[in-house]
N, C-alpha and C positions, 0 to 999 in steps of 0.2 A: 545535640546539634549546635555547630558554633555559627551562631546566626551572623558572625561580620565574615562569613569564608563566605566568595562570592560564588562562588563553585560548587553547583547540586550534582549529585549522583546522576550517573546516566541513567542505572538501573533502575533505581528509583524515578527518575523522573517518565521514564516508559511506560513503569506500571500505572504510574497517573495520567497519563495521556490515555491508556486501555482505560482504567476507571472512568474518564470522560467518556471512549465509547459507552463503555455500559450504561454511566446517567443518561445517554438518551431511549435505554428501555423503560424507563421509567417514567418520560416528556409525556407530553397530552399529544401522542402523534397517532395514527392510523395504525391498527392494533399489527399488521404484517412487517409495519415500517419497523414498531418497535422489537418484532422476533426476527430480523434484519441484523438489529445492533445487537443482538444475544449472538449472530450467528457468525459474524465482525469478531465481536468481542476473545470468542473462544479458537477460532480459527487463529489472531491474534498472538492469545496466548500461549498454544499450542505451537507457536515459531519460537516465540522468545524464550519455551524450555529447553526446544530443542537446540539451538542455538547459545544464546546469552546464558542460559542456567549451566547446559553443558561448558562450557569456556569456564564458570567461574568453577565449577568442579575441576574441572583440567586443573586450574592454577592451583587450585588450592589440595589436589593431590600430589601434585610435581612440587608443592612449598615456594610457588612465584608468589611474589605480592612486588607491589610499587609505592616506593615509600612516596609520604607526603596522601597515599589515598587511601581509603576503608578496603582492608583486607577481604581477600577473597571470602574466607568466612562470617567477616561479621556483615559483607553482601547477602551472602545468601540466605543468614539469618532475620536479615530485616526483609528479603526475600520473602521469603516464607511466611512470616509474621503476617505480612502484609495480606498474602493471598488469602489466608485462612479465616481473615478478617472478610475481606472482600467478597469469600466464599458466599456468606448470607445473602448477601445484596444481590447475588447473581440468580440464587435460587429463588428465593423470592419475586425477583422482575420476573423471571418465566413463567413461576407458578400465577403470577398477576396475567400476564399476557393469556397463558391458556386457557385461563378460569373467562376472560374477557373472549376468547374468539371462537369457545363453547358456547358462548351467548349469542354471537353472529352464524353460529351454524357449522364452524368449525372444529371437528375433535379431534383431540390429541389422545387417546384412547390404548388404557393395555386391551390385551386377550382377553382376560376376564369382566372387563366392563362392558363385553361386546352382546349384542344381540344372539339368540340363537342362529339367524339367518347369518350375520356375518362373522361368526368364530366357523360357519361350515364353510363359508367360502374362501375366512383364512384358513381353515385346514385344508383346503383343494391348494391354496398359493404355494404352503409349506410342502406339499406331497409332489406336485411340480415344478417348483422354483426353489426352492430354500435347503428341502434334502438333500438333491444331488450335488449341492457344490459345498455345502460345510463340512467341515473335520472333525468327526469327533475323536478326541484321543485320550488316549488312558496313559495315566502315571502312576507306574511302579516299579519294581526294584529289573522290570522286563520293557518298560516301557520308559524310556528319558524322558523330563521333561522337556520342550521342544526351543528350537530358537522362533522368538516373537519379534516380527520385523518390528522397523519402525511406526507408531500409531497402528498398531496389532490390538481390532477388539473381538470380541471374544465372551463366554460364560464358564467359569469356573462352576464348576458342581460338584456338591457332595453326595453320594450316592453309595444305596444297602442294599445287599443282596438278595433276591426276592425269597430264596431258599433258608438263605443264613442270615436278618437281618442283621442280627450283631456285628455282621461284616463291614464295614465300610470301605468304600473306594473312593479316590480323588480321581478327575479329570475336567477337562474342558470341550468346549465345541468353539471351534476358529470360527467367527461372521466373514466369510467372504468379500472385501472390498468389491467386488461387481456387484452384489446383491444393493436394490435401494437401501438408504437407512432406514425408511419408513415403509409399512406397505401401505399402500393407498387402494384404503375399502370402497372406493366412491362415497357420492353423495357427501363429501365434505369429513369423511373418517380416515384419517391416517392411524397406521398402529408400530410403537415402533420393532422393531426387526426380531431384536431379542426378545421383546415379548410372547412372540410368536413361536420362536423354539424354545423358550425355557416350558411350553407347555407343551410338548413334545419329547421329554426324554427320554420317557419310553417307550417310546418309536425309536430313537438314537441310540440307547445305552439298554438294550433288549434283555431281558431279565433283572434287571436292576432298577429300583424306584428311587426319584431322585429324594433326597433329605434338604437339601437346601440348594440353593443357586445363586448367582450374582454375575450381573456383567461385570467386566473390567476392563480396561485398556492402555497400553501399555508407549512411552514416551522416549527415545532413544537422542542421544548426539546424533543429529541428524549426519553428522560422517562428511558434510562436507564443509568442511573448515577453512581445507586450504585455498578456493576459490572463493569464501563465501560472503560475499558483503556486509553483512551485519558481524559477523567473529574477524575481522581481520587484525583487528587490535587485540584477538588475544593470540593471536598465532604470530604476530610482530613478537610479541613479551615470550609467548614458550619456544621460538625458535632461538630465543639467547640462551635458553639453559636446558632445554626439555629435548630427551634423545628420540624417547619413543611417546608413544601415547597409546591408550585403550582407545580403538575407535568402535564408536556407534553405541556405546556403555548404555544402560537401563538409565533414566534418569527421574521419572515420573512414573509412579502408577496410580490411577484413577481406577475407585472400584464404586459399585454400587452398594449405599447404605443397604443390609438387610437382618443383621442381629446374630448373623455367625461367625464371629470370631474365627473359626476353624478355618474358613475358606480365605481369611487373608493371611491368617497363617500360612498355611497349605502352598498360595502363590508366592508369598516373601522368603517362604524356607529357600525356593527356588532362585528369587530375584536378587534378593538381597539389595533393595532399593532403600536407603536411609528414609527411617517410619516419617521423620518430617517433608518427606516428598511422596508421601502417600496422602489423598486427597477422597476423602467417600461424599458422595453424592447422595442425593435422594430425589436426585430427578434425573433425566436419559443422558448419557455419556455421547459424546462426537456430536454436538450439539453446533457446530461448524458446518452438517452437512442439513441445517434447517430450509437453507437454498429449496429443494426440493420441496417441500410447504407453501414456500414464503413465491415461485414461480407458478402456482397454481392458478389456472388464469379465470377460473371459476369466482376466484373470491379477490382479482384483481379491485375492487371497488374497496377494499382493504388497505391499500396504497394508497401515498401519494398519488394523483390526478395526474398523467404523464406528462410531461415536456417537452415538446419537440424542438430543437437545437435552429434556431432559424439562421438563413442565408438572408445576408444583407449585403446595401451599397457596400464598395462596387463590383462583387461579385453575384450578384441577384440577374445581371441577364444573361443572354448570350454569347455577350461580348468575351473576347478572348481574355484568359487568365495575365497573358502576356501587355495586352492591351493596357489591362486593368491596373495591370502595376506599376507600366510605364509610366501611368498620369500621377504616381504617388505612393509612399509607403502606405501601407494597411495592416493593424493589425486587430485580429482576433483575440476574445474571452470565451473560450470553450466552457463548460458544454452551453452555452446560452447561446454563443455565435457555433454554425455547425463548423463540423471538422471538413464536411466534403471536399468545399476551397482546394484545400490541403492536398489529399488525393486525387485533384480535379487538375493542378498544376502538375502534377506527374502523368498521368494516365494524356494531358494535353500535347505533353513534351517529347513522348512514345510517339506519337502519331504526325508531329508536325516536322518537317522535310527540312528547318532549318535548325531546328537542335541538334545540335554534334556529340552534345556530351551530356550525361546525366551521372553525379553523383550524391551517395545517401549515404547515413549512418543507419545503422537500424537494430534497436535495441530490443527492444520486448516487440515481436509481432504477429497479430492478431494469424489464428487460423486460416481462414480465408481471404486473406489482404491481397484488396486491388491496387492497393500503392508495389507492391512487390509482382502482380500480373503484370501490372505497365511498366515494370523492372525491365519483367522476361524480355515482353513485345517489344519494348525498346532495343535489348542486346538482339533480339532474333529479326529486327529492325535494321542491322549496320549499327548502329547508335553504340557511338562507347558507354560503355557502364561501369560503374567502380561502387560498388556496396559495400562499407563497413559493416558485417553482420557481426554482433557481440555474443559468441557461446556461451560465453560467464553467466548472461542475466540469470540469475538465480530463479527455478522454475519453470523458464522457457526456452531451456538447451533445446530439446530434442523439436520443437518446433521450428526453431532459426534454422538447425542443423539440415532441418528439411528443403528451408527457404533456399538458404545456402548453396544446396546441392544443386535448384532447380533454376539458380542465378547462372552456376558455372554452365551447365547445362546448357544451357541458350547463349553462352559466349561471354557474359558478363565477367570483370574479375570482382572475384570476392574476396575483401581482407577480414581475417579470422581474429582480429583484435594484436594486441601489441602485449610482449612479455613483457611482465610482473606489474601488468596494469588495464582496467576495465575499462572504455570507450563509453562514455555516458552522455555524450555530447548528442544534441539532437538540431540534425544541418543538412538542408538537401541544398545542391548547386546545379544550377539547368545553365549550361553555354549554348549560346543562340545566334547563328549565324544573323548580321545586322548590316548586309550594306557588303560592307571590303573590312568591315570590323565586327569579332564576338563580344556579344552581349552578353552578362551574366545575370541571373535570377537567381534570387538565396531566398528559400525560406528556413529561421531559429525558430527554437519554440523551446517551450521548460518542461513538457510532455514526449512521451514516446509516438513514435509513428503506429498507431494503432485507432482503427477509426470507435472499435467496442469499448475503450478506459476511454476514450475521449467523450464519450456522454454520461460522465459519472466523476469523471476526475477533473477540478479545474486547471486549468493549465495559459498558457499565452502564446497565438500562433504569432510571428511576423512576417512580413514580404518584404523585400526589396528586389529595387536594380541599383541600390548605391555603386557607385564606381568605387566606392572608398571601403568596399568592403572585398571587393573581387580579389586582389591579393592574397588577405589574409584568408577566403575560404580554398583557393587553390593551395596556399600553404600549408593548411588543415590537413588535405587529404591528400597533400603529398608526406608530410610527415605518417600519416596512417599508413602508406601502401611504400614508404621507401626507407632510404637507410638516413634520420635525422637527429642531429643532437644540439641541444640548446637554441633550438629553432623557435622564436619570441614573434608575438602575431603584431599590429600598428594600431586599428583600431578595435577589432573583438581583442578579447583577454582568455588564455588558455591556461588551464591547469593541467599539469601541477606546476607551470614558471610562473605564472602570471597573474590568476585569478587573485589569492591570498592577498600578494602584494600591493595590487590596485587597491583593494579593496580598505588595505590596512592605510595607504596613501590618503584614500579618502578618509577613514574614518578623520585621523588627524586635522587635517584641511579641515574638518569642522570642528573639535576639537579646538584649533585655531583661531577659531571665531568667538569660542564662550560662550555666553547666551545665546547668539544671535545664530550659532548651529543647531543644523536639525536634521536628523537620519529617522526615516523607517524602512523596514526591511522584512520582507515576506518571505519564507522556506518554511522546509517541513520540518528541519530538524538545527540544533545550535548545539555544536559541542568540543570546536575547538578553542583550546587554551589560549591562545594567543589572541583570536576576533574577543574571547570575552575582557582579556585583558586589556585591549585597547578602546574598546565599547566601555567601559569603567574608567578609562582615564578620560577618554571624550565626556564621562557623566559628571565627573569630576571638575572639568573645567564646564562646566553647566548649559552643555548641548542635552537639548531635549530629545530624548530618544524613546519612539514606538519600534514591538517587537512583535511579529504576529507568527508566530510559529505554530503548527499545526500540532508535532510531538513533543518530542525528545526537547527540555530546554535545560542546558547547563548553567544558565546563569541566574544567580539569586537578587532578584530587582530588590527595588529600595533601602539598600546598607547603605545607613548613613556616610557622606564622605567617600564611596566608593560607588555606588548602583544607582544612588535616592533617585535621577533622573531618567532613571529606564524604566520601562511599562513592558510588561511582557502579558501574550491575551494569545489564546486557544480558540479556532473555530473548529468545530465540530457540528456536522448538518449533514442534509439529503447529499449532497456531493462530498466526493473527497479533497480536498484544497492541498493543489499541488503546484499549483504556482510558485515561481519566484521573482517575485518583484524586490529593487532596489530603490531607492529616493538618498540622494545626499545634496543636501538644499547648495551649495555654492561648488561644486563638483558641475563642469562642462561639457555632457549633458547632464542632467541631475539627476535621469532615470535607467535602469538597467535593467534587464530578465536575461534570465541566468536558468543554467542546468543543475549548478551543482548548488547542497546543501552547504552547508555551512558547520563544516567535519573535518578531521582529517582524512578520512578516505575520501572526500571529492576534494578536495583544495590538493593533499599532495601525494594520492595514488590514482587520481581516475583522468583520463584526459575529458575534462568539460571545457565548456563556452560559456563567457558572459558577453552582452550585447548590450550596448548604447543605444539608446531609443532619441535620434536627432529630433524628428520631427515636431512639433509644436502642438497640435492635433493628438499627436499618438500619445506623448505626456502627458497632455491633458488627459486622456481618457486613463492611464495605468493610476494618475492620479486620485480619480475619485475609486476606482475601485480599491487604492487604498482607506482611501477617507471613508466610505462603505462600510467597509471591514474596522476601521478603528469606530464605526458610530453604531457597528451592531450590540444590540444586548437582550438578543433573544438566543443564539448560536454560541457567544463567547461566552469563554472564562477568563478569568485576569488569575495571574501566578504571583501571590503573595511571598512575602519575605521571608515566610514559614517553609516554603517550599511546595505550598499546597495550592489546589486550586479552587475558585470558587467561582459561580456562575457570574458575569454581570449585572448588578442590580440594575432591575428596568425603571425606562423613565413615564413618563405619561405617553409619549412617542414611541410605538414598539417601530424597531428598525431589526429586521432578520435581510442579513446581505443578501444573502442565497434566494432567496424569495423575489426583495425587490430588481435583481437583474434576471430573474423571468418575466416580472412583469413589465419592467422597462424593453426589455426586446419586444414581447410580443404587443406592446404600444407602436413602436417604430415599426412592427412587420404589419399592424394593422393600416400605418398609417401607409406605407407603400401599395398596399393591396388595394387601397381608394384611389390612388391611379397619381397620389403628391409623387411630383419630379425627386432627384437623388437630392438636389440643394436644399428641397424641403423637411425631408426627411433630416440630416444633417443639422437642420435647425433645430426642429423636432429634437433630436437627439441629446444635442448641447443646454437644451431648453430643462429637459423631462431631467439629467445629472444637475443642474444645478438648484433644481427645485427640490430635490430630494432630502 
């Protein structure tokens, strides 16, 4: 490793953002909370094979590489290296976790550990439910072996002839994606699936007794490339030289540990998946779908104590959302402050006789979303409607495509995104008849329009009625829905012309300063070349710089003469930190929340928004939730020179961010429920942040 390259692997640095999930199964938390982070962790992982592992195989069968970086193989060899290490720690945390919620009354239980009473009720569930929809199939020289979708699981069985044991047969029994992964015995007994049928085969393989068995499950290029957010950089590099490609290729097979040799033969003769991307287990496979356990509401006292997202000044009374914003900007810290506001400004704007126009972007959204009913209402209202619905989002095609439908339907126009570029910007615009003049309403935010990720994801809602912003959101969504080119915003900053630029502007401008600069910066992810390279020269001329990234960080702090004044720190907690906060100390506002990470896919392929936060008040407040997040050292890690991460050493002071802005609101919601005025509260507020 050459410790003065300021530049860490991306790949690498992912996998240690995942190793952060996983160290929190291991925290002194609430024994569901920590099989939570197991179910994080491998769901996780189970993307970045299918994705990031597939790409570097692409490159490195097509013979791409990019000079100047770690070749596609010797990625996926530290790949690998890495996981097989990691493997321990994963089995281990679970097998801790289970042994631990065995003791609360909860089991994790095969077939055979089962009572008499409940191995006959799991044979009623198997004879009912689990027979009629599995596959069993036989492979031989009359039988193909089958095509295995993507994340295809499954039990490989060896099996002898009940007449001619000498005989042996290979097959498998497909598990059903609709079947639960667990059955749920009551009384606190889950068993998992395959356990069930592997004690069943013959019932299934009727004259034949099984010799051995093993689950497995099987890992593909998930096929979609060419839209797909995370591979877009490798489909940049193999559209310069690569004609064709294998889509959907085997790329992982996961089997369960069991001592026969024969039965991974038996699958690899068929797969042919390189043996260092075979992974054997000795505990349950699709360990992603622990959801199903961990939603049990029986043994909720297992969890975290819930939270409920509080509504505060000046949206706590009746008073109209329009009202409320007149008097001032406002903004929200989800999930601590609620998301309703949010939904409450649309669903108001539907029904009020003087809005003319209502426009949104809308990226990931929720199943049942009231922000997209008061779409409808509005379009089936007279009410112009203009919806940006983003297809692309990776996961929630077929939901938008629904929304979509049910937008045009009721008269609304819907734009379906812009070619060879994803829509990630998050901006709804309300025009409001005002007199003999329209009034605009904008709510930004660094979250999607979705009210179910908004109590689990932290994100930054804002309001206005600036006049100085009305412009450039009409310009926004005219660029979206018409024919525009080099169209540059006044006060937001749009990517892919704008964002980078400002940004890079700023950085200098402190830089400029020397000592006396100072940048922090909140995203999920760091890994454009050019932000690290001028974040190194601003470290250089000795701006002190905080870095709180949640993933992915390409840039290697402390190289002497290039980094030494950067700080880079990981939060990982009950929420997901999804926030994007800006600070550049002598920059006019000094503060900014933004959509996009800090990539080249959102800087200059995705169209996002970065927003200046004027207000005085509102700085204040993005401020300490910075300062919060730099003074936690219960949640963070700090990203040493090594590349590695390491928890922050705590002080006599435990500060966990995530904690104390629960309890900070529900001081402030307590104290409004006593009947203190909104000014009181306010004080309250600015009181309870600074004492912190």
């Amino acid at each position: 490793m050459d410790e003065n390259n300021v530049i860490l692997n991306r790949e690498l640095s992912w996998l240690r953002f995942n190793t952060r999930v996983l160290a929190q199964a291991n925290k002194d938390l609430p024994l569901l909370e920590r099989l939570k982070f197991i179910a994080i962790y491998c769901t996780n992982l189970d993307e970045f094979y299918m994705i990031r592992v597939a790409g570097l195989k692409s490159l490195y069968a097509a013979g791409v590489s990019v000079e100047g970086t770690m070749s596609p193989l010797e990625q996926l060899r530290q790949i690998r290296s890495y996981l097989k290490k990691e493997q321990e720690n994963l089995e281990n945390a679970y097998k801790s976790i289970v042994k631990g919620l065995d003791a609360a009354g909860l089991h994790i239980k095969n077939y055979e550990d089962l009572s008499d009473a409940e191995k006959a009720r799991a044979d009623e569930y198997f004879k009912d439910y689990i027979w009629p929809v599995i596959v069993p199939i036989a492979v031989d020289s009359t039988h193909p072996f089958p095509h295995l979708n993507n994340l295809s699981f499954g039990i490989a069985v060896k099996l002898a002839d009940s007449e001619h044991p000498e005989i042996n047969k290979f097959g498998m029994v497909r598990i059903s994606h609709v079947l639960p992964r667990f059955w749920d015995g009551k009384d606190g007994v889950y068993v998992p699936i395959e356990s069930i049928v592997r004690n069943h085969m013959e019932d299934i393989f009727v004259g034949y007794k099984p010799v051995s068995s093993c689950a497995f499950r099987v890992t593909r290029n998930a096929d979609m490339v060419i839209e797909e957010e995370e591979a877009d950089d490798f489909m940049l590099i193999l559209e310069q030289g690569l004609k064709t490609r294998r889509k959907g290729a085997l790329v992982r097979l996961q089997i369960e540990r069991n001592g026969d040799p024969a039965l991974l033969d038996f699958l690899n003769s068929h797969m042919h998946i390189f043996p260092k991307d075979i992974y054997e287990y000795d505990i349950p496979l699709t360990l992603g779908a622990l959801w199903q356990i961990i939603g049990d509401k029986e043994f909720s006292h297992l969890l975290f104590s819930p939270y409920t997202p509080k509504t505060l000044p000046p949206f706590d009374s009746n008073t109209s959302m329009f009202e409320a914003i007149d008097k001032g900007d406002v903004l929200l810290f989800h999930p601590y402050e609620s998301f309703d506001p949010v939904a409450q400004l649309i669903k108001e704007a539907s029904k009020d006789p003087k809005v003319i126009s209502i426009r949104m972007t809308l990226y990931r959204v929720e199943k049942n979303s009231n922000i997209v009913q008061a779409l409808i209402d509005a379009a089936n209202d007279g009410k112009q409607v203009t919806a940006m619905v983003e297809l692309k989002a990776r996961f929630d095609e077929e939901n938008n495509l629904h929304w979509a439908k049910a937008l045009e339907n009721a008269g609304a126009h819907v734009v379906y995104g812009i070619a060879g570029f994803k829509v990630h910007a998050k901006l709804s615009q309300v025009i409001r008849q005002d007199g003999s003049k329209l009034k605009f309403y904008t709510h930004l935010g660094t979250g999607n329009y979705n009210g179910s990720s908004a109590k689990i994801y932290t994100d930054i809602s804002y309001f206005t009625c600036r006049s100085d912003f009305e412009r450039d959101t009409t310009t926004f969504f005219h660029i979206l829905s018409g024919f525009n080119k080099n169209r540059r915003l006044n006060n937001l900053s749009m990517s892919p012309m704008q964002i980078k630029e400002r940004i890079i502007d700023m950085i200098k401008a402190e830089a400029a300063q020397g000592k006396n600069g100072r940048i922090i910066a909140k995203m999920n992810a760091l890994v454009d070349e050019d932000m690290i390279k001028e974040l190194c020269e601003a470290s250089s001329a000795g701006v002190q710089i905080d870095l709180i990234v949640r993933g992915i960080c390409c840039l290697r702090p402390g190289v002497p003469g290039k980094s030494e004044n950067i700080r880079v720190r990981s939060i990982i907690g009950k929420y997901l930190e999804h926030a994007r906060i800006l600070y550049f100390k002598h920059s006019k506002p000094a503060f900014y929340i933004s959509s996009a990470d800090w990539m080249p896919r959102n800087l200059e392929r995705r169209l996002e928004l970065m927003t200046p936060i004027y207000d005085s008040t509102l700085q204040n407040k993005l401020g300490e939730i910075l300062r919060m997040q730099l003074g936690d050292n219960e949640l963070a890690f700090e990203l040493g020179s090594d590349g590695e991460y390491t928890p922050v050493a705590p002080s006599e002071r435990k500060i966990n961010a995530q904690e104390f802005f629960e309890i900070y609101m529900n001081k402030i919601f307590s104290s409004m429920k006593k009947g203190n005025d909104n000014d009181k509260v306010q004080i309250l507020a600015s009181k309870l942040l600074k004492e912190s």
